[in-house]
C-alpha positions in Angstrom: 38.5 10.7 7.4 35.6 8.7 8.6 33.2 8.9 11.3 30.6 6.3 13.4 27.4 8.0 14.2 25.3 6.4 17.0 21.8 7.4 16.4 20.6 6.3 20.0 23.3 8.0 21.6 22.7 11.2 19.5 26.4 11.5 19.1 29.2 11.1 16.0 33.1 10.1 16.4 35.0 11.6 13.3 37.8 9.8 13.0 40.8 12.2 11.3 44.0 10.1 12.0 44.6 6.3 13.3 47.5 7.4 16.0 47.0 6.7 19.3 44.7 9.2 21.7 47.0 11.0 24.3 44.9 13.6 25.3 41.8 15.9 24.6 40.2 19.0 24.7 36.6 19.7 25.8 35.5 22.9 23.3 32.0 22.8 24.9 29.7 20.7 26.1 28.9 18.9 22.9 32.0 18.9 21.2 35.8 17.7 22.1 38.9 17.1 20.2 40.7 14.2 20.6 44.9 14.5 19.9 47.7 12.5 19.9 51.0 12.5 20.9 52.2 15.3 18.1 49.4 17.3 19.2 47.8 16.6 16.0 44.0 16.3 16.2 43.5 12.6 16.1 39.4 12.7 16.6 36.6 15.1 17.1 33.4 13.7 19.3 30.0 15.8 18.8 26.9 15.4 21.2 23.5 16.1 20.6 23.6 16.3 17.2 20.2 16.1 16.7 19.7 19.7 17.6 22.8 20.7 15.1 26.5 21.1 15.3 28.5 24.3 15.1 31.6 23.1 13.0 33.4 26.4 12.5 36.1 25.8 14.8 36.3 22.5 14.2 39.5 20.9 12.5 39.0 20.6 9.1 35.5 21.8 9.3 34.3 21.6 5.7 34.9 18.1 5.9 33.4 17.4 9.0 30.7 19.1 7.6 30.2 17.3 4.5 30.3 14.0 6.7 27.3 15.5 9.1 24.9 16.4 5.8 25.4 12.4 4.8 23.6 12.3 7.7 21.1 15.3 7.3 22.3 17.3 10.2 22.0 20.3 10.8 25.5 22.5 10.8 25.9 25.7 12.4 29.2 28.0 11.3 
């Protein structure tokens, strides 16, 4: 896992998996899932972050929430 935070943007792309994107899911917002073609969440995109992410239906949220305190934002669960 990996992610690419774009402070100008105010947004961060966790990477989970290098397949291919075949679709995604807006949860909100701020927040989509990205998924291949298993279905298998492939990528999870989070705007705003600035004002704080709520990770707790996020896949594999305490991971995505260690990656967001690197950064020193806030989390939400």
């Amino acid at each position: 896992m990996r992610a690419e935070y774009d402070k100008k943007a105010d947004a961060i792309y966790v990477y989970l998996s290098n397949k291919p994107y075949a679709h995604g899911k807006d949860l909100d917002a701020e927040r989509r899932i990205d998924y291949d073609a298993d279905n298998n969440p492939r990528g999870i995109e989070l705007l705003c972050v600035s004002h704080g992410v709520i990770v707790d239906d996020l896949p594999h949220a305490s991971e995505v929430e260690r990656l967001l305190g690197d950064w020193n934002i806030r989390v939400y669960a």
